[in-house]
C-alpha positions as CSV (number, residue, x, y, z in Angstrom):
1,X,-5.7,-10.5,16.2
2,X,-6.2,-10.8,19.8
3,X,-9.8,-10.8,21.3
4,X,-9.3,-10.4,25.3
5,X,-12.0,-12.5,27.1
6,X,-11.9,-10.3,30.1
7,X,-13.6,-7.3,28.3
8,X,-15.1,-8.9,25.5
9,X,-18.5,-7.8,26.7
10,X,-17.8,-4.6,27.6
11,X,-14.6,-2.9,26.0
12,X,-12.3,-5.4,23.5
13,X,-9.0,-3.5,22.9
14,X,-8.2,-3.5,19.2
15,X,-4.7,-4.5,18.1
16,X,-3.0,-3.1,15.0
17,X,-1.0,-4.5,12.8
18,X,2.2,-2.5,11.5
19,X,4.6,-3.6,8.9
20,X,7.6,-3.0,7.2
21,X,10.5,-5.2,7.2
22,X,12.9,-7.4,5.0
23,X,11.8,-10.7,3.9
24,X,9.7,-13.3,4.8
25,X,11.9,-16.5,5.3
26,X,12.3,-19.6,2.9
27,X,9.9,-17.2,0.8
28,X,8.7,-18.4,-2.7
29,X,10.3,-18.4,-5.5
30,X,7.3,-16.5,-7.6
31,X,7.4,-13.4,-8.7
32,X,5.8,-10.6,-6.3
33,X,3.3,-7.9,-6.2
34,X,4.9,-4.4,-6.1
35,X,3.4,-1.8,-4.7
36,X,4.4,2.0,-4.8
37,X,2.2,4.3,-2.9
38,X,2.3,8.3,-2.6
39,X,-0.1,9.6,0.4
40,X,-0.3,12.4,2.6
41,X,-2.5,12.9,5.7
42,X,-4.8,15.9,6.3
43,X,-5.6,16.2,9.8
44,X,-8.3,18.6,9.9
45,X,-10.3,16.7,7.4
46,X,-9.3,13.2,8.4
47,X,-8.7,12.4,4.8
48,X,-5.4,10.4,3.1
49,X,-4.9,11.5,-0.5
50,X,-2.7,8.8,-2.6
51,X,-1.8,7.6,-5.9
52,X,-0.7,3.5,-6.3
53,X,1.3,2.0,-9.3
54,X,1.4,-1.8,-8.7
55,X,2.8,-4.4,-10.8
56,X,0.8,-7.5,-10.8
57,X,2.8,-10.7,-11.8
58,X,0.5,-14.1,-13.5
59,X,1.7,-16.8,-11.2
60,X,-1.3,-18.9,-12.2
61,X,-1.1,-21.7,-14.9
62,X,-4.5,-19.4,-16.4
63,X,-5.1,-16.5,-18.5
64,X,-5.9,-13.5,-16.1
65,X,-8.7,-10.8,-17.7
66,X,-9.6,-8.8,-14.5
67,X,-8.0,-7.8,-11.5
68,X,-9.5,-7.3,-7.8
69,X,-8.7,-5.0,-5.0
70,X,-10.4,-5.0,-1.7
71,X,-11.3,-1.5,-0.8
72,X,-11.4,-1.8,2.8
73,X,-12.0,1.9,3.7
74,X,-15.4,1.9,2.4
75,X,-16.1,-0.8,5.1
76,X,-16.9,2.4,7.0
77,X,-18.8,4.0,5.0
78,X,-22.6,5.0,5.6
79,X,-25.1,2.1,4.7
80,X,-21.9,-0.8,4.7
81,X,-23.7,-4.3,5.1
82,X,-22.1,-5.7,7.2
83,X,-21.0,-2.7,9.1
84,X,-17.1,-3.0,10.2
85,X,-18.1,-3.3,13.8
86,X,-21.1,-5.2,15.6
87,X,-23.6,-3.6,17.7
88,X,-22.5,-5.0,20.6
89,X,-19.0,-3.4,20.4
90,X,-19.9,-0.5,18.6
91,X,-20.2,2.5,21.6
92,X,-16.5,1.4,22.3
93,X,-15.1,1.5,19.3
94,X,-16.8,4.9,18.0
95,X,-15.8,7.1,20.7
96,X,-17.8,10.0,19.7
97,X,-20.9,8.9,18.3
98,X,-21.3,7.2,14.6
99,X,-19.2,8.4,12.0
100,X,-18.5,7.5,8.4
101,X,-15.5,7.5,5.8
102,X,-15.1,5.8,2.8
103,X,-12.5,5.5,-0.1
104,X,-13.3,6.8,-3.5
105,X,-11.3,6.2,-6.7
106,X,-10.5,8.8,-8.7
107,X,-9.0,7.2,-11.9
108,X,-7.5,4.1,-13.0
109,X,-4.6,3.2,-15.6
110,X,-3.3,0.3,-16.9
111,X,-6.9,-1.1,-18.1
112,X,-9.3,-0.7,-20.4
113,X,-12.0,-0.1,-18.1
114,X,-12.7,-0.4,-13.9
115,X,-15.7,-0.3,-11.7
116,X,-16.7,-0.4,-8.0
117,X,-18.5,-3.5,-6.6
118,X,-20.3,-1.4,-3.6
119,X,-21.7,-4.4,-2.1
120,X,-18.2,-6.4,-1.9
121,X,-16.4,-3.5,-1.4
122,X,-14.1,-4.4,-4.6
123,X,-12.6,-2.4,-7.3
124,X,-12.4,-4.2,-10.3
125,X,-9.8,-3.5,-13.1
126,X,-10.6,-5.3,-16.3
127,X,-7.0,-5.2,-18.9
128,X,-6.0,-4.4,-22.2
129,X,-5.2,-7.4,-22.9
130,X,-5.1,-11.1,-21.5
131,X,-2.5,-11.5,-19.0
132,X,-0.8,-14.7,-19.8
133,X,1.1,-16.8,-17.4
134,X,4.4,-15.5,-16.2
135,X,3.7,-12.3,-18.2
136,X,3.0,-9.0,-15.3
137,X,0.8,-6.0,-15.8
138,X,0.8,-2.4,-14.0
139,X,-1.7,-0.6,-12.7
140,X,-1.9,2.8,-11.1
141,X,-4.7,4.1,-9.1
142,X,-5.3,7.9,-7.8
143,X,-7.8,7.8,-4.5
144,X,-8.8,9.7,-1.5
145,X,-9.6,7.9,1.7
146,X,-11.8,9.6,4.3
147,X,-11.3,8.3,7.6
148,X,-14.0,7.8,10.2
149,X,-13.6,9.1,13.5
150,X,-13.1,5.6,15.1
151,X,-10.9,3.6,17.5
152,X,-10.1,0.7,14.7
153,X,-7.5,-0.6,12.3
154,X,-8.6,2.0,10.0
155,X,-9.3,5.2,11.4
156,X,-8.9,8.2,13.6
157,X,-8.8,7.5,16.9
158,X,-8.6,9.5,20.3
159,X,-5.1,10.0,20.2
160,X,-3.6,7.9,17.0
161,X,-4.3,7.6,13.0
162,X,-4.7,4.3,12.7
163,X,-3.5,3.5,8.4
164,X,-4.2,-0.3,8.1
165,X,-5.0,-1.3,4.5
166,X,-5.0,2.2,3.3
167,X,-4.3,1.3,0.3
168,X,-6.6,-0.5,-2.5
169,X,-5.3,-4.0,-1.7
170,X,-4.9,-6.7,-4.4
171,X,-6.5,-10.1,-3.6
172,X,-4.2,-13.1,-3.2
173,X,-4.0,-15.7,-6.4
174,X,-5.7,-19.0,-6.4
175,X,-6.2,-21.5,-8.5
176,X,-5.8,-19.6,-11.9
177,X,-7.7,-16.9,-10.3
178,X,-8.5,-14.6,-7.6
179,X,-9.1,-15.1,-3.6
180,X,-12.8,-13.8,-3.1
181,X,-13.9,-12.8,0.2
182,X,-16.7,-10.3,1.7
183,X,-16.7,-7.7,4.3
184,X,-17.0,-9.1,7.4
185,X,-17.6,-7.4,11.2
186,X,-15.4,-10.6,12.8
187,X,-12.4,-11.3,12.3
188,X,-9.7,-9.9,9.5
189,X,-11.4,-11.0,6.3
190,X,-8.5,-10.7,4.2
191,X,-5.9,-13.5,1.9
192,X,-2.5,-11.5,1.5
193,X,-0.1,-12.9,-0.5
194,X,4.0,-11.9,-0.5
195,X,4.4,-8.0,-1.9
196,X,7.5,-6.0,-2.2
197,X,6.5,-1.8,-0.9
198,X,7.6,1.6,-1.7
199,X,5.3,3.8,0.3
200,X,6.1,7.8,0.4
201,X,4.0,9.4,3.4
202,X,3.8,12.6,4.5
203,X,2.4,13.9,7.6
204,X,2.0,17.2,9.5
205,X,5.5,18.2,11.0
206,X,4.0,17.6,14.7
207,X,3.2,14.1,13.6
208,X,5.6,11.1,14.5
209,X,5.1,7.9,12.4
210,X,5.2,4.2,13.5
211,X,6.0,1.8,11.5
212,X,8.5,-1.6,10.9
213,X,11.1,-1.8,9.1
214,X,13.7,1.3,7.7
215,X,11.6,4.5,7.9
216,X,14.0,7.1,6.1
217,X,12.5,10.7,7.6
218,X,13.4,13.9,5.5
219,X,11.5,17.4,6.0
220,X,9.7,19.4,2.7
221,X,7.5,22.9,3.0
222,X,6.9,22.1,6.7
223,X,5.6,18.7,6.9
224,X,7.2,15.3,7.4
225,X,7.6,13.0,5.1
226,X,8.6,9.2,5.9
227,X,9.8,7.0,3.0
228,X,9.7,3.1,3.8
229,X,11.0,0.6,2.0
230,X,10.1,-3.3,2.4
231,X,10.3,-6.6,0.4
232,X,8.1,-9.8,0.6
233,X,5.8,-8.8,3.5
234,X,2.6,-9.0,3.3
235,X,1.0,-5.3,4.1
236,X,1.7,-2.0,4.8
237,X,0.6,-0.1,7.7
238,X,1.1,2.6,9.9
239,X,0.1,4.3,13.3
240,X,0.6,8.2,13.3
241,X,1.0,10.1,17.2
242,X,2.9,11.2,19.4
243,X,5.1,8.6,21.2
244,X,7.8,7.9,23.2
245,X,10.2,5.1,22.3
246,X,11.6,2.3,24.4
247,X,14.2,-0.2,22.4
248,X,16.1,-3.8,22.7
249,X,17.5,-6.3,21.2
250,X,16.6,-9.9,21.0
251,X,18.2,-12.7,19.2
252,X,20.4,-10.2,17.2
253,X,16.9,-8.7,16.4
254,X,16.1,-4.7,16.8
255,X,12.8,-4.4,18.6
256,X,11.1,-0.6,18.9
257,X,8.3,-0.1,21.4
258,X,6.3,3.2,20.6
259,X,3.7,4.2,23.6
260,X,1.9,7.0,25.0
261,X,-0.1,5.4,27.7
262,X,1.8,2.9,29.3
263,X,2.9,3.2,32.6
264,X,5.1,0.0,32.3
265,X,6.7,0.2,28.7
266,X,9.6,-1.8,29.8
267,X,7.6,-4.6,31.1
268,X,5.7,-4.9,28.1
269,X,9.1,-4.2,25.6
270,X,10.4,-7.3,28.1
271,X,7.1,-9.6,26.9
272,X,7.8,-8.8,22.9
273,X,11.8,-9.8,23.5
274,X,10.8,-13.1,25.6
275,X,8.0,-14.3,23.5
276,X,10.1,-13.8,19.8
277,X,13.3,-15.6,22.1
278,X,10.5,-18.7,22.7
279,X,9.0,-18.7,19.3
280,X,12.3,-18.7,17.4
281,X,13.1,-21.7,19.8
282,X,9.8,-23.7,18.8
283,X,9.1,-22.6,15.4
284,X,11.9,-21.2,13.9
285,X,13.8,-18.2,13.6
286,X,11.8,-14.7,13.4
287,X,11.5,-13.7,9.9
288,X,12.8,-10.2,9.9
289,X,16.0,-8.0,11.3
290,X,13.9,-5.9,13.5
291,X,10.1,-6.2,15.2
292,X,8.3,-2.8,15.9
293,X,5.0,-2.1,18.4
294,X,2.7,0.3,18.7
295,X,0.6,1.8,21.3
296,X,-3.0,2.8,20.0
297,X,-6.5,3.5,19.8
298,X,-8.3,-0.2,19.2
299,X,-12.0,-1.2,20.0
300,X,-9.9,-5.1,20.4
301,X,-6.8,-5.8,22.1
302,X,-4.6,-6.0,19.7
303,X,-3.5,-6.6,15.9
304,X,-0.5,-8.5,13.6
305,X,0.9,-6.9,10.5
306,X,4.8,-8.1,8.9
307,X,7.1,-7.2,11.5
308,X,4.6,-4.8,14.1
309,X,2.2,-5.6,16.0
310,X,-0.1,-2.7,17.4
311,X,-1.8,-3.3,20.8
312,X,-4.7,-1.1,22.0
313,X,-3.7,1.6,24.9
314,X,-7.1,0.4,26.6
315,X,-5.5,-3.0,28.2
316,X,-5.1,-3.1,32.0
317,X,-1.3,-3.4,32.5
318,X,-1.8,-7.3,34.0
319,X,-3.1,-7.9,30.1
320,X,-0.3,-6.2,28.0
321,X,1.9,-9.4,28.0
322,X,-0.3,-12.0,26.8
323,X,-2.0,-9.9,24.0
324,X,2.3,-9.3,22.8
325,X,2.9,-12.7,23.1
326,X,-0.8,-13.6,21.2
327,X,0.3,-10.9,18.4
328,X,4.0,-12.2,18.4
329,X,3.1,-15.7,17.6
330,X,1.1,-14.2,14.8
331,X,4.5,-13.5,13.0
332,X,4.7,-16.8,12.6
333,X,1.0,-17.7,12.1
334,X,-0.5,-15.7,10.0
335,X,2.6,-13.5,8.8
336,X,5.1,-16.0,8.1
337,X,2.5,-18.8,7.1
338,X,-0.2,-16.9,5.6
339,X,-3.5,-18.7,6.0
340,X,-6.9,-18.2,4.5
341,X,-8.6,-15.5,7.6
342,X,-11.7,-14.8,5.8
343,X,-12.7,-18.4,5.8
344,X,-10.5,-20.6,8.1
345,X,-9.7,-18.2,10.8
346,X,-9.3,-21.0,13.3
347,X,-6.1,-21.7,11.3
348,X,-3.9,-18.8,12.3
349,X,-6.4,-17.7,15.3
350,X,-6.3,-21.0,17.3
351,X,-2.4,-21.5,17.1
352,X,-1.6,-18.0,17.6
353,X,-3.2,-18.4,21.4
354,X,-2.1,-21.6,21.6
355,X,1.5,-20.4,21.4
356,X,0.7,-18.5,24.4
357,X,0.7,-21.3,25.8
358,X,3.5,-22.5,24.8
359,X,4.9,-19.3,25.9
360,X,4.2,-19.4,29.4
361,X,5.4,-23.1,29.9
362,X,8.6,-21.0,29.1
363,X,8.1,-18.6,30.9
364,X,5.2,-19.1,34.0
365,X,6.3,-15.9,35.2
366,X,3.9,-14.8,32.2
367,X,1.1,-17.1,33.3
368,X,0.5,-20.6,33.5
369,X,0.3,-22.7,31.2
370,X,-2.3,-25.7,31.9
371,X,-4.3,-22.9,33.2
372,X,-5.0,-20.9,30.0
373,X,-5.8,-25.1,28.7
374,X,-8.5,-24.8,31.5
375,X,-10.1,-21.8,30.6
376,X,-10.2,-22.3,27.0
377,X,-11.6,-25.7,27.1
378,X,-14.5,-24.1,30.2
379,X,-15.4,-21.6,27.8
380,X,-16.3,-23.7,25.4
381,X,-17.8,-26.1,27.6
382,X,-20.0,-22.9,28.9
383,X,-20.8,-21.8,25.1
384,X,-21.8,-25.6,23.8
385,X,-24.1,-26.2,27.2
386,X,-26.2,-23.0,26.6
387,X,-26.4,-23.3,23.2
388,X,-27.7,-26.7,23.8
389,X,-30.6,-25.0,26.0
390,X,-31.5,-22.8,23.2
391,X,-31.3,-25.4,20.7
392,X,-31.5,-29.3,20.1
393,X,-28.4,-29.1,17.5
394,X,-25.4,-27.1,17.8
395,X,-23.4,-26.2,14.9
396,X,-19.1,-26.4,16.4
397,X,-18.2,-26.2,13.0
398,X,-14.7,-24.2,13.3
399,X,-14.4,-24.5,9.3
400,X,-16.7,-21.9,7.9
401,X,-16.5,-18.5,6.6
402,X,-16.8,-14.9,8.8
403,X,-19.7,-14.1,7.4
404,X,-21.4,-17.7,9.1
405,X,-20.4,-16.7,12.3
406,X,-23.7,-15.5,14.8
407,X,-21.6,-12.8,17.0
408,X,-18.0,-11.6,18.4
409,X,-18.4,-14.4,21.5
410,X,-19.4,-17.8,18.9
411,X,-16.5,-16.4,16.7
412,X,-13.9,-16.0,19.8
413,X,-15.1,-19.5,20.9
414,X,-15.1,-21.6,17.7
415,X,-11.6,-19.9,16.4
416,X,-9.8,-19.2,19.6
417,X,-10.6,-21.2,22.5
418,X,-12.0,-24.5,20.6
419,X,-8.5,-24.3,18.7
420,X,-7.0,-24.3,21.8
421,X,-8.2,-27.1,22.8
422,X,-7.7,-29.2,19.3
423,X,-4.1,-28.3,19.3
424,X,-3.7,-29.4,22.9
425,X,-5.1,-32.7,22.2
426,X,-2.9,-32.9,19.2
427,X,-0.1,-32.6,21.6
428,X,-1.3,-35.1,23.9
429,X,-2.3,-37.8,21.3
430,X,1.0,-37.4,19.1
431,X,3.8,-36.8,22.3
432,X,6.0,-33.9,22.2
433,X,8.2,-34.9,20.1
434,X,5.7,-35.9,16.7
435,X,3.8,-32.5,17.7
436,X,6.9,-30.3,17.6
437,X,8.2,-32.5,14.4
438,X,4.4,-31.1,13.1
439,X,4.6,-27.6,13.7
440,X,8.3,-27.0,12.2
441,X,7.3,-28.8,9.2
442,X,4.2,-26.7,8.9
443,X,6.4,-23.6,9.6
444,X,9.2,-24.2,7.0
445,X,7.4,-25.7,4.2
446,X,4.8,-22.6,4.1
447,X,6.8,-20.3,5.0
448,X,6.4,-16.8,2.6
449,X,3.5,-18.9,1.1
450,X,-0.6,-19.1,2.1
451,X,-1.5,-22.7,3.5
452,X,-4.6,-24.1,2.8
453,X,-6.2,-25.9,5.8
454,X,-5.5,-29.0,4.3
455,X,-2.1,-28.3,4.1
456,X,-1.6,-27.9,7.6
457,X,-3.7,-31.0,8.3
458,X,-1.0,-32.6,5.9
459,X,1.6,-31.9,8.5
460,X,-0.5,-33.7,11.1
461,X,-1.3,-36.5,8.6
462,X,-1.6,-39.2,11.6
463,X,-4.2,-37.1,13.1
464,X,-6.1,-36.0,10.4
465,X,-9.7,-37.1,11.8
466,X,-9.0,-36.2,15.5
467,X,-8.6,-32.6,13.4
468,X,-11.2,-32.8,11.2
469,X,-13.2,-34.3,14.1
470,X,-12.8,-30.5,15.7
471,X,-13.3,-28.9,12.7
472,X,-16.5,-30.4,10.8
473,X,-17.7,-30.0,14.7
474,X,-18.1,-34.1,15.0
475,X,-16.7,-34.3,18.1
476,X,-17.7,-33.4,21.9
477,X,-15.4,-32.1,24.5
């Protein structure tokens, strides 16, 4: 996700991840979550019906009792603590006042009982049976989502249905269990591991879907209904509107461009084919045959799902191609490389915009490079001096969880800019080559898998206390 510094205090445009495409590369070996999904979208009631069969596989050396899905869409519901959005952003992101959805689960199969953690947000699916290791389960789920009326991952916006975790989502495995995280108002507090999707969606007939991947479109009683297909990605998500399309190819890859606002779509179709040409050069090559964008309603600037990336139709045109190149690198940090969001966001975060960087060295038609250093490094220079004025210790800690963070400008600091600046002084400490040596080792070991941040402090093993210097917030810059 993209926070853009030159509205953050006024209007952040919201990017939104879409999905659907092949495979992540080098994936794992393990077996994978399946999902099938049924849904189809009301309009006039802003509400998503859908049923869910998913097969959950025991990669864990443990016996598994209970499974847990996040139940994002009752992040918006009345009385969420915290609420999906902070105060400070909340008049742009809810366009037309406060309004509330919510997800409710209608029944559950495939265990021998299931309840609804309120608090956490969590539905809670206790088996038969044990689930032993290597053994795999199934579970179906019947639900109705209620969308608020909302310019955010998850909602309906001015002019798009934004269908980000729609779905009840299962948590990734660790450690013989579960990932645990909380709802958080920063940040994308979610741990997705490697899923294969079915997803049938059907729409009014007026309504054009945008998605990643193959989107087979047929027409029943009137309405449209879009069948996608994908394998080893990590969500599902779509953007419903009305859009025109603008297409290339780049690196023998298909990449879609669906807008309805931008008065420069070729410009911006030209940023998503430059910035996949430099990443695949520098990391690796691009995970999937085809890379879609999307054109939408979003309170930030932008947002990174498998294979699409959504950016918000609120950017001034001079911003479009750094949030695509931002939400690009995330298909390799963050998509690719899955990482632990909820609580090392710096991880993903501060190497997605340092690839911007990286990207305008490339290309300084883009921007310069030693000048989006300088600004990183001055903003946190500004944030540590006044925080110093209001208090005789400052906490840098960029190590911590979402819910530890005090507001949208310490989290944009501490995960974006500060990370900036670590991974620039990586670069100058280690020499181009060692750095670059680093980052394709971090890319091809974990790719398809979720690293732990000691895992990618592994890859940087000769630096490990200049890093953990940055992130236990020892050291002053």
């Amino acid at each position: 996700m993209r926070k853009n510094t030159a509205i953050f205090f006024v209007l952040v445009a919201v990017s939104f991840p879409f999905f659907l495409a092949t495979a992540c590369k080098n994936g794992g070996t393990e077996a994978r979550y399946e999902y099938e999904i049924q849904a189809e979208y009301f309009p006039e009631e802003r509400r998503l019906n859908g049923s869910m069969k998913v097969t959950v596989p025991n990669n864990t050396e443990s016996v598994i009792e209970e499974i847990p899905f996040a139940l994002y869409g009752n992040a918006f519901r009345e009385g969420a603590d915290p609420a999906p959005v902070s105060e400070l952003l909340s008049s742009a992101c809810y366009y037309d006042g406060i309004s509330y959805g919510g997800m409710e689960i209608q029944n559950v199969s495939g265990g021998k009982s299931w309840s609804v953690d309120e608090k956490k947000n969590v539905l809670t699916v206790s088996l038969d049976k044990p689930l032993y290791p290597d053994e795999s389960v199934t579970v179906s789920v019947g639900y109705s989502l209620t969308l608020a009326k909302v310019n955010h991952r998850l909602g309906a916006g001015e002019h798009c249905v934004n269908l980000s975790y729609f779905y009840p989502m299962l948590f990734a495995e660790k450690d013989g269990g579960f990932y645990e995280y909380a709802p958080a108002k920063y940040g994308e507090p979610f741990v997705l591991a490697g899923a294969d999707f079915k997803v049938s969606l059907t729409v009014p007939a007026e309504m054009k879907v945008a998605g990643g991947g193959k989107l087979e479109q047929t027409f029943k009683d009137g309405k449209t209904v879009y069948d996608c297909n994908a394998e080893n990605v990590r969500d599902a998500a779509f953007v419903l509107g009305d859009f025109s399309l603008a297409s290339a190819e780049q690196n023998g890859v298909r990449i879609d461009y669906y807008y309805f606002a931008d008065e420069a779509p070729d410009k911006t179709l030209k940023a998503a084919c430059d910035s996949l040409a430099a990443y695949s050069e520098l990391f690796g090559d691009y995970s999937y045959p085809r890379y879609a964008l999307a054109e939408t309603d979003l309170y930030l600037s932008g947002m990174e799902y498998s294979g699409f990336t959504a950016v918000s139709c609120l950017l001034r045109q001079e911003e479009r191609a750094s949030v695509v190149a931002h939400e690009t690198a995330h298909q390799w940090w963050c998509v690719s490389v899955g990482s632990d969001q909820a609580e090392c966001a710096w991880q993903d975060e501060g190497l997605a915009e340092y690839s911007v960087a990286l990207f305008y060295e490339k290309h300084p038609e883009y921007g310069n490079y030693r000048d989006l250093i300088a600004t990183s490094e001055n903003a946190y220079r500004d944030y540590y001096s006044v925080q110093s004025q209001l208090s005789k210790e400052v906490d840098t800690k960029m190590s911590r969880p979402l819910s530890e963070y005090s507001g949208d400008y310490e989290y944009r600091i501490l995960c974006y800019d500060k990370g900036v600046v670590l991974f620039d002084r990586l670069r100058e400490t280690m020499g181009d080559r060692r750095f670059f040596s680093a980052l394709d080792a971090y890319a091809a070991k974990y790719a398809g898998k979720v690293a732990a941040e000691s895992d990618l402090i592994g890859c940087f093993s000769s630096q490990e206390q200049l890093i953990l210097s940055f992130t236990e917030g020892r050291c002053v810059i």
